[in-house]
C-alpha positions in Angstrom: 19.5 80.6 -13.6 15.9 81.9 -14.2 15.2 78.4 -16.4 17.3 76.6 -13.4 15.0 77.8 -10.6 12.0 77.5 -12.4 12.2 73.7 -13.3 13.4 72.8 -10.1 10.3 74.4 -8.7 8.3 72.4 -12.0 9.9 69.3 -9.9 9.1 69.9 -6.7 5.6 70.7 -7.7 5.5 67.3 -9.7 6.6 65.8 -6.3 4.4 67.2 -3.6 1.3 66.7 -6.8 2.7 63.2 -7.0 2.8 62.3 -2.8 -0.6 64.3 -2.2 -2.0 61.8 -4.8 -0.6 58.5 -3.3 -1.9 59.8 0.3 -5.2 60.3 -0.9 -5.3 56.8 -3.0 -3.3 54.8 -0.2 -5.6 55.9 2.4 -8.4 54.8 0.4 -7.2 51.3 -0.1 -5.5 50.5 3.7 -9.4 49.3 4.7 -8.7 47.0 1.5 -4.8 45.8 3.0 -6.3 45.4 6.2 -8.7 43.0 4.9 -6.4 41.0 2.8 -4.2 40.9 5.9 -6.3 39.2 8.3 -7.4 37.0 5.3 -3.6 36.2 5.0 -3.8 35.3 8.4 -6.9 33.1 8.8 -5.6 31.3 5.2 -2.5 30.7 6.8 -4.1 29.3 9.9 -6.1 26.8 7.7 -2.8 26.0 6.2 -1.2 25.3 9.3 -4.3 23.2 10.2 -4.2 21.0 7.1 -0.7 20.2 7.4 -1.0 19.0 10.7 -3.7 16.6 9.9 -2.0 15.5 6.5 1.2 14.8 9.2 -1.6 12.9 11.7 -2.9 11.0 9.0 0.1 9.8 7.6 1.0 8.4 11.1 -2.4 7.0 11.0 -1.1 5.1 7.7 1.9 4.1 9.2 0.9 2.8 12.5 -1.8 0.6 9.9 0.7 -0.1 7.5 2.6 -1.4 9.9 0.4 -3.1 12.9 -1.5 -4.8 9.9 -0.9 -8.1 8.1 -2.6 -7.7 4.4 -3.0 -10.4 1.9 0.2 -10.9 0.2 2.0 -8.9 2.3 5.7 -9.3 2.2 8.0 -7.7 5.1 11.4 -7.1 4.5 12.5 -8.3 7.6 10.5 -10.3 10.7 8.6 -8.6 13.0 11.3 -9.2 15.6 14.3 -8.1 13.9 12.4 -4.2 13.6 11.3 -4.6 17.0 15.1 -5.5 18.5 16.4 -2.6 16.0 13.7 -0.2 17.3 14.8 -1.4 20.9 18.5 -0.7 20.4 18.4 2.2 18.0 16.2 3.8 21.7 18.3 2.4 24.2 21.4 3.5 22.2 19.8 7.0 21.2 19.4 7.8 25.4 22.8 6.2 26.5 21.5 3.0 28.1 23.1 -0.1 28.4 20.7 -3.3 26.8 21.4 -5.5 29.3 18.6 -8.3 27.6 16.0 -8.8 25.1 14.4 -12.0 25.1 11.2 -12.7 23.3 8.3 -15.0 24.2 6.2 -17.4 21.9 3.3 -15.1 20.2 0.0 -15.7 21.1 -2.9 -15.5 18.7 -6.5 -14.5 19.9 -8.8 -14.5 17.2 -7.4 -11.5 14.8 -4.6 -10.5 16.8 -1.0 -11.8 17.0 1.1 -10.7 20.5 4.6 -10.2 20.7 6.2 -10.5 23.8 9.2 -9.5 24.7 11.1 -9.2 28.5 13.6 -6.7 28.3 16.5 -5.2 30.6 17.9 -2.1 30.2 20.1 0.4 32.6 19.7 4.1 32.5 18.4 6.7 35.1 15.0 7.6 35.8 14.8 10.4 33.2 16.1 8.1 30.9 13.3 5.7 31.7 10.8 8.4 31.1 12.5 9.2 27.6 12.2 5.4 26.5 8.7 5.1 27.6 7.9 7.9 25.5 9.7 6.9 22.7 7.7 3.4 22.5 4.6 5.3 23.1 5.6 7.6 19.4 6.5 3.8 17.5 5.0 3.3 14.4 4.6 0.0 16.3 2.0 -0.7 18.8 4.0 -1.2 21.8 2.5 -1.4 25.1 4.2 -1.8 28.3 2.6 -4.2 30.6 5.2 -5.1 33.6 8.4 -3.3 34.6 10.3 -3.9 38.2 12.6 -1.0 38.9 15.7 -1.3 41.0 19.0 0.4 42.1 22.0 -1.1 40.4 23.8 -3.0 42.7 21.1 -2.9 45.3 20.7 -6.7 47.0 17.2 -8.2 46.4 16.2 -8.0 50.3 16.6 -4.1 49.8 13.5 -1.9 49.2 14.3 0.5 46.6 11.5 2.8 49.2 14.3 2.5 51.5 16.8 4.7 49.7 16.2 8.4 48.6 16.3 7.4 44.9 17.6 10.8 42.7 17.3 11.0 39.0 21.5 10.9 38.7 21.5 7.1 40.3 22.1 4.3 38.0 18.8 2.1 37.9 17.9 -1.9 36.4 14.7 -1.7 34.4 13.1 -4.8 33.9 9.9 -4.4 31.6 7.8 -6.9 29.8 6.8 -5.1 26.4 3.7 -6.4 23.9 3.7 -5.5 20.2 1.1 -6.5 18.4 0.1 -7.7 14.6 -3.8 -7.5 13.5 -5.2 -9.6 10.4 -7.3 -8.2 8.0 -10.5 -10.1 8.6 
């Protein structure tokens, strides 16, 4: 009994010898964490920022890659046939209805090839805004230069100003879209 109590106390003398010296050399190194931590932090703020431009670049690369015509260069499918599948993979995405898509001779003015198209779509307002964002993200340059907006059904002596026109109503889009191809000079 005598051995029993005198090694436990061996123990708990090991124990409070053991925490009073990790106290005294953890306080001397938590200037030394909190320094490491806020250089964790600021690293992975830097990391953040680098992968945010390496994502911005690559779109940079894209939108060349693909707005470009270089020497040589070889698409696997015309210009049109990405643009219509670009068209209807958006319309399709957001519930519309393609009502048209009709393009128009290119034009060539100097460097730069244009693309027209005249397209008809039906949606809602909030749809509308959705597609218009979604050509402004392409990988092509797409830029909308015309649209007419009217209520489905509406006669064409009506003002659409003359109805209170919620988001929920069913609206004809008509837009005239440009896409454009550059040539290496």
């Amino acid at each position: 009994m005598k051995i029993d109590a005198l090694l436990l106390g061996f123990v708990v003398l090991v124990l409070f010898g053991f925490i009073a010296v990790d106290r005294l050399m953890v306080a001397g190194f938590e200037p030394e964490f909190k320094k490491l931590e806020i250089q964790r932090m600021v690293t992975s703020n830097k990391l953040a920022s680098a992968k945010i431009v390496y994502e911005n670049l690559n779109h940079v690369r894209d939108l060349v890659q693909k707005n470009m015509i270089f020497l040589g260069q070889k698409d696997s499918a015309s210009h049109e046939t990405i643009f219509f599948d670009f068209v209807t993979t958006c319309v399709n995405d957001l519930k519309m209805k393609l009502i048209s898509c009709r393009p128009v001779i290119p034009t060539t003015s100097g460097n730069i090839t244009t693309y027209g198209y005249d397209i008809e779509v039906e949606g809602d307002f909030f749809s509308l805004g959705e597609l218009c964002s979604k050509f402004e993200n392409s990988r092509r340059i797409i830029a909308l230069s015309t649209f007419e907006v009217s209520l489905v059904g509406q006669n064409s002596s009506e003002s659409a100003a003359t109805h209170v026109i919620s988001e929920s109503k069913t609206i004809t889009i008509r837009m005239h879209l440009n896409t454009y191809r550059i040539q290496k000079g």
